[in-house]
C-alpha positions as CSV (number, residue, x, y, z in Angstrom):
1,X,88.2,10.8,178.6
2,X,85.7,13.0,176.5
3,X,83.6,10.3,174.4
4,X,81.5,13.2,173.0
5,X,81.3,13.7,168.6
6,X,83.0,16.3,167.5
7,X,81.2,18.8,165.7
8,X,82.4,17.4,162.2
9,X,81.7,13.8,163.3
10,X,78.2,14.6,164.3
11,X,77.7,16.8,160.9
12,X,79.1,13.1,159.3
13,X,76.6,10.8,160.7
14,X,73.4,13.4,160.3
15,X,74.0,13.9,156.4
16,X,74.7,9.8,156.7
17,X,71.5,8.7,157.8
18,X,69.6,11.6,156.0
19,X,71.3,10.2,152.8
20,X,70.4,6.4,154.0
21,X,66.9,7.8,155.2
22,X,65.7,9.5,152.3
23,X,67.3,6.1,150.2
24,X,67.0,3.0,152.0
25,X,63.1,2.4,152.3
26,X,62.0,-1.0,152.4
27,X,60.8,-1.3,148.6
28,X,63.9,0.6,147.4
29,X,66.2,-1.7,149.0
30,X,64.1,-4.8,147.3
31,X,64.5,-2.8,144.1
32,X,68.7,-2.4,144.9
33,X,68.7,-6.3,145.9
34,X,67.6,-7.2,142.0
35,X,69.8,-4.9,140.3
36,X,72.3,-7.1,138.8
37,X,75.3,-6.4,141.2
38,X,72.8,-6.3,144.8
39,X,73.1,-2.7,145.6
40,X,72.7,0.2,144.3
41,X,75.5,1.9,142.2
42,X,73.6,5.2,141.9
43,X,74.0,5.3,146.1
44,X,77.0,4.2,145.8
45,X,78.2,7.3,143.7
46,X,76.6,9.8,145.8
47,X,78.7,7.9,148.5
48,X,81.5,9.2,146.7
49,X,80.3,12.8,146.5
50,X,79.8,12.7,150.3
51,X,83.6,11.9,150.8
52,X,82.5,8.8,152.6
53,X,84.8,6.4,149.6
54,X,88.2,8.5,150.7
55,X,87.3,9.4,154.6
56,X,89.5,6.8,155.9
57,X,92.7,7.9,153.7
58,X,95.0,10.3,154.6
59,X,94.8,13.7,153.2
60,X,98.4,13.2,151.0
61,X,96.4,10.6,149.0
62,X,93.3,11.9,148.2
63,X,90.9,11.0,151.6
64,X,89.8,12.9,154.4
65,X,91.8,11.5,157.4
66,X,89.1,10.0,158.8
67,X,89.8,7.3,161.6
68,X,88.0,4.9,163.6
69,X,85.3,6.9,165.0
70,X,84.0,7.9,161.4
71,X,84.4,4.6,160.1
72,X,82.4,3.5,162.6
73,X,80.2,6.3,162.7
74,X,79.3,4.8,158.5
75,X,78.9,1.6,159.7
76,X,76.1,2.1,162.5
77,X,74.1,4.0,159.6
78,X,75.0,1.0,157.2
79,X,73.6,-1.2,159.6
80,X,70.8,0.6,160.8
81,X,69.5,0.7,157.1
82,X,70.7,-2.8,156.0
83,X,72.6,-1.1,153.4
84,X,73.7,-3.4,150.5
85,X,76.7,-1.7,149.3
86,X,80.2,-3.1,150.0
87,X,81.9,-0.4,152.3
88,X,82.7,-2.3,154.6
89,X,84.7,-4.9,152.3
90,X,86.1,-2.5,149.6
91,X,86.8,0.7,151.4
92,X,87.2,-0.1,155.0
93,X,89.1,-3.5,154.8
94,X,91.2,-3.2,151.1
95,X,91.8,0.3,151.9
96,X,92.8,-0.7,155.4
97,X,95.4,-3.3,153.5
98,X,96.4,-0.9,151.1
99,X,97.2,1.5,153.5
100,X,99.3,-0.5,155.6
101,X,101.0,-1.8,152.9
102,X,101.8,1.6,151.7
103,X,103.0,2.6,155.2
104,X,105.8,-0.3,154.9
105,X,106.8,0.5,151.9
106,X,106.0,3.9,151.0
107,X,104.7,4.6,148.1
108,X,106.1,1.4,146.2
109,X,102.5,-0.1,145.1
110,X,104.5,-1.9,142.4
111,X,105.9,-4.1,144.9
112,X,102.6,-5.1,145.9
113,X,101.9,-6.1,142.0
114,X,104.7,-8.1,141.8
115,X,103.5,-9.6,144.9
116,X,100.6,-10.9,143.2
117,X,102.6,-11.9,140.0
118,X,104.7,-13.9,141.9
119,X,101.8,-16.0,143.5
120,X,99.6,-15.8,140.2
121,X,102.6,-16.9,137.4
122,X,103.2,-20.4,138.8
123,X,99.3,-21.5,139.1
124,X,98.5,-20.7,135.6
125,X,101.4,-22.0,134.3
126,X,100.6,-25.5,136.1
127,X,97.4,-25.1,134.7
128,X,98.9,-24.5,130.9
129,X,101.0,-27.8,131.6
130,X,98.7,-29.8,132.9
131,X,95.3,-29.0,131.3
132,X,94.9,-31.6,128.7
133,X,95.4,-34.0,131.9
134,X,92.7,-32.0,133.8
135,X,90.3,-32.5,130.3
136,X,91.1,-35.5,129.7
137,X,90.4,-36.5,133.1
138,X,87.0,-34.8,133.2
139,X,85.7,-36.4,129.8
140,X,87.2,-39.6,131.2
141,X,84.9,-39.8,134.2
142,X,81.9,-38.7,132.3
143,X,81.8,-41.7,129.9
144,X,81.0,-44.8,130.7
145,X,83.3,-48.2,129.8
């Protein structure tokens, strides 16, 4: 088994902790923290010009065929830095879903909104039908006698 980096995956994780080097000091990340979302969407753009948003796609769709390694490559620099921004949840674990979703079904993402419409459709319409009960029990409990 060779567990050396390839050439490209060594290039990946240099211009990744340059990038989180040259952004991530102590009083920037403070500064991210208060913007009104907790990280940074500036950073999070140039993220997209690096490729790292599409590396774990497949090359048909838009990514770079990235797999495992590179993810994981990302994450180590992500955690080295304490980096705020959701990679990990938005690109690594939806994209993750979406892929294998896509992979059972081909390219028929309109299943998976119908998926949804199925599950959403019969909560709000319980709520529609039963939200004077839901009011009237709330003002109910606040009053006294």
């Amino acid at each position: 088994m060779d567990f050396d980096l390839t050439e490209e995956q060594r290039l990946l994780r240099d211009s990744v902790d340059r990038l989180l080097a040259d952004h991530y000091a102590f009083d920037k990340r403070k500064a991210y923290l208060a913007e009104p979302e907790g990280w940074s969407r500036a950073l999070w753009a140039q993220y997209a010009e690096l490729g790292l948003l599409g590396l774990p796609f497949a090359e048909e769709h838009g990514g770079f065929g990235g797999g495992g390694i590179e993810i994981m490559l990302i994450m180590e620099a992500f955690g080295r830095t304490l980096a705020l921004e959701p990679y990990l949840a938005t690109v690594v674990l939806a994209g993750t879903a979406l892929r294998l979703f896509q992979d059972q079904n081909g390219t028929e993402f309109n299943l998976l909104m119908a998926a949804a419409l199925v599950h959403i459709v019969p909560v709000v319409l319980l709520f529609f039908v039963a939200q004077r009960y839901f009011v009237k029990g709330i003002a109910m409990s606040g009053l006294k006698g």
